[in-house]
C-alpha positions in Angstrom: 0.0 0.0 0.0 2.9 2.5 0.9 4.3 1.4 -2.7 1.6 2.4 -4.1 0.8 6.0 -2.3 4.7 6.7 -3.3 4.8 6.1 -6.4 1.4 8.0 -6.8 3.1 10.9 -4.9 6.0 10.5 -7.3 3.7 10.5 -10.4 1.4 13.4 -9.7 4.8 15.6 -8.8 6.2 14.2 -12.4 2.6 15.8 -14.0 3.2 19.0 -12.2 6.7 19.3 -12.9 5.9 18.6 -16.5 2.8 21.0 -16.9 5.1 23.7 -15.0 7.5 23.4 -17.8 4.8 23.9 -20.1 3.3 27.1 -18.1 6.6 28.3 -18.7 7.4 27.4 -22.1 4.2 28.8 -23.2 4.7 32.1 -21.6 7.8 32.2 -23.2 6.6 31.9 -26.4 4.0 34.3 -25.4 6.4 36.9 -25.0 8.5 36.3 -28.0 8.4 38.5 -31.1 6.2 36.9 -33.8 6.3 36.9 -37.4 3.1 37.0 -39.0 3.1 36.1 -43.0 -0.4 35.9 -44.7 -1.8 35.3 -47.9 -4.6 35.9 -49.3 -6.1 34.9 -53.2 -8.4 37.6 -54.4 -10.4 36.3 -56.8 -9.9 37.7 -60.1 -13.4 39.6 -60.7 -12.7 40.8 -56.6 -9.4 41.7 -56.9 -9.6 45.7 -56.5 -12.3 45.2 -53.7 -9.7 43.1 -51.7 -6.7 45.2 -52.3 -8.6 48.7 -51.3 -10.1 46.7 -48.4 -6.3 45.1 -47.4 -5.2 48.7 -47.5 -7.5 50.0 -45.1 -6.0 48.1 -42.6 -2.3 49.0 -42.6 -2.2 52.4 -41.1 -4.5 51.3 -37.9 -3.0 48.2 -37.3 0.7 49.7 -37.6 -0.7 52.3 -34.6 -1.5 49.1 -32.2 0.5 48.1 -29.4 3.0 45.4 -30.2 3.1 46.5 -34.0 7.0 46.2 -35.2 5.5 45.9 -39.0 2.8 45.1 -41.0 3.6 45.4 -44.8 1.6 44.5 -47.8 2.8 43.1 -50.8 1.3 42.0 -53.9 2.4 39.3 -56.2 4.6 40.9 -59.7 3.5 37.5 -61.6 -0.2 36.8 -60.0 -1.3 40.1 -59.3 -4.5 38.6 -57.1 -2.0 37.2 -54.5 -1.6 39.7 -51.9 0.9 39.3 -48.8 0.9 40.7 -45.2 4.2 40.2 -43.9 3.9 41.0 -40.4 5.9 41.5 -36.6 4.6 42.0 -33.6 6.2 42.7 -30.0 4.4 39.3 -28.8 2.0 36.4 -29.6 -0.5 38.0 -27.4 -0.9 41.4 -28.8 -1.3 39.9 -31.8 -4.1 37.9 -30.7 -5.3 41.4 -29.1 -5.1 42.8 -32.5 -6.7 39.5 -34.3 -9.9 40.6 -32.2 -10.3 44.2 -33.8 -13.2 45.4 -35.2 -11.5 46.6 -38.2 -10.3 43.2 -38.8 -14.2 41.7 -38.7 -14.9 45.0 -41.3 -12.6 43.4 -43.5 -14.1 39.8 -43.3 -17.5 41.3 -43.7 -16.3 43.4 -46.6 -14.3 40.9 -48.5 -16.7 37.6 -47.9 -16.8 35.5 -50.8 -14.1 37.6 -52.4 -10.9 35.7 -51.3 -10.6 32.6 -53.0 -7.8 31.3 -50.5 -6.1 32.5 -47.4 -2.9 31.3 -45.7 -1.9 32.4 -42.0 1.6 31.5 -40.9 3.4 32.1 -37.4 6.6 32.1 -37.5 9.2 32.6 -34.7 12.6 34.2 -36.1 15.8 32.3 -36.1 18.6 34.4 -37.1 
């Protein structure tokens, strides 16, 4: 019985141990700069609606907290690929700025105009 209370003990201190290490990890990754890169595929008849609405968002989002960059590119052979190449002080105040109203303008705006859209987080190596 004593066997079996220790090596409960031992196993419930391995969990927290191991979920502490997580807490931590994920707060550091929380408060590590993030690259942002996303694209989006206008469709071709929706092209000019989705650029005009894309640049709409650039100089309010570069004013928010935790901004480093947020540049827009567009594609010099497909020219209804558009590309937000993005950094931000943190993960979280990029999520703060994922909840934005402006943001949920441009979803509203642009629905059933984007034909594909591609969101990658990135963490910077070198």
């Amino acid at each position: 019985m004593k066997k079996i209370i220790i090596v409960l003990g031992i196993s419930i201190f391995f969990i927290k141990c191991t979920n502490q290490e997580k807490n931590i990890n994920t707060k550091i990754m929380n408060n590590q700069k993030l690259t942002i890169v996303a694209k989006i595929l206008a469709k071709p008849e929706k092209r000019e609606l989705v650029k005009n609405e894309l640049l709409k968002l650039i100089d309010i989002t570069r004013a928010e907290k935790g901004c480093i960059n947020y540049d827009l590119h567009q594609d010099n052979e497909d020219e209804n690929l558009f590309l937000f190449y993005e950094n931000w002080e943190s993960k979280e105040l990029w999520k703060k700025h994922m909840e934005n109203t402006h943001l949920t303008e441009y979803m509203k705006a642009t629905e059933d105009a984007v034909e594909q859209f591609t969101l990658n987080e990135m963490t910077h190596i070198k």
